[in-house]
C-alpha positions as MATLAB code, in Angstrom:
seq = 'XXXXXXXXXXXXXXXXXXXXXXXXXXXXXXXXXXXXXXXXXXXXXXXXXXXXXXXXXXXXXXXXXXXXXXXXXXXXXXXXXXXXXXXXXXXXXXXXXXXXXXXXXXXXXXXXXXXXXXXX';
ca = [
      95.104  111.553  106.928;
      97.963  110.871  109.898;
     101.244  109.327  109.568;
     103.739  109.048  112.616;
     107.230  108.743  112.331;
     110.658  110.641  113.265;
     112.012  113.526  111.292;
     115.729  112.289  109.490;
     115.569  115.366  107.378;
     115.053  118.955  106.711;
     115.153  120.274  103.598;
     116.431  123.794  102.591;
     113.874  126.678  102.810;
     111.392  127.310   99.399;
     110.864  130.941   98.707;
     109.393  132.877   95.792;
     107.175  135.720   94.326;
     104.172  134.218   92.523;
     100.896  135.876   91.598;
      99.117  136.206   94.882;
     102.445  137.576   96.579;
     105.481  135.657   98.633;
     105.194  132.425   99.398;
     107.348  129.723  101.263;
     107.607  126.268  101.656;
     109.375  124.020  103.727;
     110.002  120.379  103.042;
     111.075  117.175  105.920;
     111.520  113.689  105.105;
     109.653  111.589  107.718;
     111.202  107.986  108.495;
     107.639  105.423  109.468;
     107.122  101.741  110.128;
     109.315   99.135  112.232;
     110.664   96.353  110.570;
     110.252   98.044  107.114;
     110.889  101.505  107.498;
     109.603  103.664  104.569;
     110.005  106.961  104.205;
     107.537  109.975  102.948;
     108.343  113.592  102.137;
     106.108  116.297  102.990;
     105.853  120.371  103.061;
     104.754  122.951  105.187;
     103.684  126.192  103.504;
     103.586  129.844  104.565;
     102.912  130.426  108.314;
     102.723  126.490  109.245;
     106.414  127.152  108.754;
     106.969  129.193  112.233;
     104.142  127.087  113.852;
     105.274  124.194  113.714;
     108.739  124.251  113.806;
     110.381  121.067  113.631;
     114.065  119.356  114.383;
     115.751  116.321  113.702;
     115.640  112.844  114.643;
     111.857  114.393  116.438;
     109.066  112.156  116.714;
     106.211  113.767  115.257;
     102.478  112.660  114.266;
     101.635  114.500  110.299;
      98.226  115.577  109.539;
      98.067  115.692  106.089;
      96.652  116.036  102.479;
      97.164  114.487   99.255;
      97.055  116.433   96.261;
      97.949  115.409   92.540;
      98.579  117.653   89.354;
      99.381  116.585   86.055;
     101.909  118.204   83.678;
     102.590  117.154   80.269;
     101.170  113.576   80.759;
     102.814  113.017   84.421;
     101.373  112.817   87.743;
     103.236  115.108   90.804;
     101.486  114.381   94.345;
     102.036  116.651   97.022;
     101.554  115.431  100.842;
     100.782  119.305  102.591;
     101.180  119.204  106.300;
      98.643  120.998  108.274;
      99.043  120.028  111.344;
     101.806  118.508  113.333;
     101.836  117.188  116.713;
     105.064  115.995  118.604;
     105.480  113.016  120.243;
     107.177  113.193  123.610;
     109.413  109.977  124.113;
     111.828  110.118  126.687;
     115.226  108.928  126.708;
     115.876  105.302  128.073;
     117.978  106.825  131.105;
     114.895  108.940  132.131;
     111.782  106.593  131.553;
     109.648  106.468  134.437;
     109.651  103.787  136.569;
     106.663  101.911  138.710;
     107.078  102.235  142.119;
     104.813   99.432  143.473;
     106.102   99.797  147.336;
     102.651  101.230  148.018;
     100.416   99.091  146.377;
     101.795   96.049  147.730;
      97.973   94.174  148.057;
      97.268   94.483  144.089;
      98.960   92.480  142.058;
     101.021   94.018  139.043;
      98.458   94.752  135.860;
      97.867   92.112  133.548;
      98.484   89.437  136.771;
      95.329   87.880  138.740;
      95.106   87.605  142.773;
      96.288   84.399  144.246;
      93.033   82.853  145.579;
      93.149   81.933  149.375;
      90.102   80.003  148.722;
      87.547   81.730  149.982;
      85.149   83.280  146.839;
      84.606   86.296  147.831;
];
């Protein structure tokens, strides 16, 4: 599964001895949707950690899987990262521009050719 959103938080680093050795886990609250924005919390474990390392306010595409355990009658689901791409948006002030001074015979995309009348 795949989820894109921005990054509003990072949680505190996870770290513990358990009985196949260290492990840690890192946790980020992803913001996603635009007029409704919900929001989704999900770890990275172990290594993922360094590989993907993450900042806020980052726009960021999740790979991720869903995984449910139940303890004493409740349900806990866990959304584990394993991949993470980041989405490069630039800043208003440095969006590219078109420069159409070269193509002055086409017209702009999405606009047709004034006809002169011939049909060809």
């Amino acid at each position: 599964m795949e989820i894109k959103g921005k990054i509003i938080k990072i949680l505190p680093l996870q770290s513990g001895e358990g009985r196949n050795g260290q492990w840690r886990k890192q946790e980020f609250v992803l913001e996603f949707g635009d007029q409704y924005p919900k929001i989704v919390c999900f770890s990275l474990r172990g290594n993922r950690i360094d590989q993907f390392p993450l900042e806020l306010n980052e726009q960021v595409v999740v790979y991720f899987d869903l995984e449910s355990r139940e303890y004493n009658g409740r349900y806990y689901t866990d959304v584990k990262a394993w991949k993470i791409e980041k989405v490069n948006v630039l800043p208003d002030n440095e969006k590219s521009t078109t420069d159409n001074s070269s193509d002055d015979n086409y017209p702009p995309v999405g606009e047709m050719p004034k006809s002169d009348g011939m049909p060809f």
